[in-house]
Backbone as CSV, one residue per row, in Angstrom:
resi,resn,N_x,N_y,N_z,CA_x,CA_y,CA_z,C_x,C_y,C_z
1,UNK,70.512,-1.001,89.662,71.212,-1.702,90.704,70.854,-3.186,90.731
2,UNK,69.532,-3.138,90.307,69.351,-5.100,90.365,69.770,-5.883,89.225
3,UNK,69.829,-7.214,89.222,70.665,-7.795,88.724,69.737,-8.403,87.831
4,UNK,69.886,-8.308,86.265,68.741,-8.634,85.489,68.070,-10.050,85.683
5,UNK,69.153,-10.886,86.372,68.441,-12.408,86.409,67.856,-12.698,87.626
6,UNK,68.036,-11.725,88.771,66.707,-11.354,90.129,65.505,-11.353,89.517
7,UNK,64.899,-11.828,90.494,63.250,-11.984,90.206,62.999,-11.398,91.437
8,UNK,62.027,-10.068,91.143,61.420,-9.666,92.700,59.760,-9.977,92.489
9,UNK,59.127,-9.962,93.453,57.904,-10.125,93.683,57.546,-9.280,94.849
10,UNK,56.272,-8.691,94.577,55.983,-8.134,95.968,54.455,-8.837,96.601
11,UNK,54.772,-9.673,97.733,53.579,-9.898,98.500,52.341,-9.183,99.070
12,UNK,51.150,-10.133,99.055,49.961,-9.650,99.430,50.027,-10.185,101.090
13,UNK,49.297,-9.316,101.687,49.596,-9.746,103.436,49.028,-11.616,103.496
14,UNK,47.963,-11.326,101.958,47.341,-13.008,102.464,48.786,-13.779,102.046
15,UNK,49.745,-13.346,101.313,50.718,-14.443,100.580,51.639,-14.568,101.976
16,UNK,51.924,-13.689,102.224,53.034,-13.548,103.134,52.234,-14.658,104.736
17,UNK,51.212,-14.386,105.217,50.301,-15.086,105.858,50.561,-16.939,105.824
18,UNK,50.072,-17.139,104.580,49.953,-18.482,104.001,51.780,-18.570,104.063
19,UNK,52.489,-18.364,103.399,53.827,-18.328,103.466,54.187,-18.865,105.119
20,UNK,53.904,-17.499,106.317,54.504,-18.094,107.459,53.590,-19.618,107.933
21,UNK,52.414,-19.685,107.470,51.960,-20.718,108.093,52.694,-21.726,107.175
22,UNK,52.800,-21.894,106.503,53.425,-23.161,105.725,54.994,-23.409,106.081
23,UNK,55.737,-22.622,106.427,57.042,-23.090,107.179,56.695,-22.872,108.898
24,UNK,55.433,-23.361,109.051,55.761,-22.840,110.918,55.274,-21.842,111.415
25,UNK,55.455,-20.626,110.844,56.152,-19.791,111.349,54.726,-18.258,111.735
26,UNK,53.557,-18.795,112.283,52.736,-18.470,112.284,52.339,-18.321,113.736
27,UNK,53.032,-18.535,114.680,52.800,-18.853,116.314,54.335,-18.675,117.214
28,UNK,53.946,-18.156,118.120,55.631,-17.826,118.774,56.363,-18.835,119.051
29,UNK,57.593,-19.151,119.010,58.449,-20.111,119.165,58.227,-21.115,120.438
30,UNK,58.671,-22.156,120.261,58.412,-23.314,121.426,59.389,-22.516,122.176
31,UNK,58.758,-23.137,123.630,59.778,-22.273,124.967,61.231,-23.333,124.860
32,UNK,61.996,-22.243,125.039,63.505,-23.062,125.431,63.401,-24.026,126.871
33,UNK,64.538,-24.843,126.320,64.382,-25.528,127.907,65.549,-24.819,128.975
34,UNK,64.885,-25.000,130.012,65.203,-24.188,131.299,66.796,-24.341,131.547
35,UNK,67.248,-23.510,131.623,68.934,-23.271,132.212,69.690,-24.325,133.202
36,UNK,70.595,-24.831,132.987,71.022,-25.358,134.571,71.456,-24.852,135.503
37,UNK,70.911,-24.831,136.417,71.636,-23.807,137.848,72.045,-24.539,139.083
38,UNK,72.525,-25.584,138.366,73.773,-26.219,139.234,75.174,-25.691,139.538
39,UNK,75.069,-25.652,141.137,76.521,-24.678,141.318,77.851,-26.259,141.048
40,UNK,78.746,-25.384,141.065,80.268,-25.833,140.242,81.121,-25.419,141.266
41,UNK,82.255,-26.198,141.373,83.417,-25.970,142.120,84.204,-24.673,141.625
42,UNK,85.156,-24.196,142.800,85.854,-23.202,141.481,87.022,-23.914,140.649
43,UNK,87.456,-23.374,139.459,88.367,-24.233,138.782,89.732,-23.705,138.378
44,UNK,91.176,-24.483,138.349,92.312,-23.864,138.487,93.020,-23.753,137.066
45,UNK,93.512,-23.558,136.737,93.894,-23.107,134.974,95.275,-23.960,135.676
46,UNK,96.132,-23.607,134.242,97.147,-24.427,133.980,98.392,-23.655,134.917
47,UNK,98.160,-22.881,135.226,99.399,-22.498,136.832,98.750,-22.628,137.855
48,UNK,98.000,-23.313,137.972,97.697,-23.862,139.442,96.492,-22.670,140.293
49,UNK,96.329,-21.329,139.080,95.622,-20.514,140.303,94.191,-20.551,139.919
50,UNK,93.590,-20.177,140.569,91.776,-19.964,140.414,91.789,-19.088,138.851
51,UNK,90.971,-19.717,138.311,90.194,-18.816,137.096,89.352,-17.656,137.744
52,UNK,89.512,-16.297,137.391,88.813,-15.401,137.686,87.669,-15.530,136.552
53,UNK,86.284,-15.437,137.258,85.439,-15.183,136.107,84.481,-13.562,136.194
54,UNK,83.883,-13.187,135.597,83.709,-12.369,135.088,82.207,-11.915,136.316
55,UNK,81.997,-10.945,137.376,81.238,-10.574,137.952,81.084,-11.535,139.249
56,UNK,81.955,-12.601,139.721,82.020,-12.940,140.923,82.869,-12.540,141.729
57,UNK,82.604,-12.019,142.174,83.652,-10.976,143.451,84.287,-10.204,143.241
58,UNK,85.107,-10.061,144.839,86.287,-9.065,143.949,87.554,-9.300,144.143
């Protein structure tokens, strides 16, 4: 099934180790920045009526 000009290798936990530390990738991700939770008017689409959105009212 593999393709004769693939090259596989199989890693040692130290390669794979050294590997994530050298792109980064050795520590959990920087925190996202925080959401905006600024409220919004409601808004009217192109016939003039309220946009229904999805879990506000009924």
């Amino acid at each position: 099934m593999l393709d004769k000009g693939l090259k596989t290798e199989i890693w040692t936990p130290e390669q794979v180790a050294e590997h994530c530390k050298r792109i980064g990738a050795d520590g959990p991700p920087p925190p996202r920045k925080a959401p905006d939770n600024t409220i919004t008017a409601s808004q009217k689409g192109h016939n003039n009526k309220y946009i229904k959105k999805w879990g506000t009212g009924r």
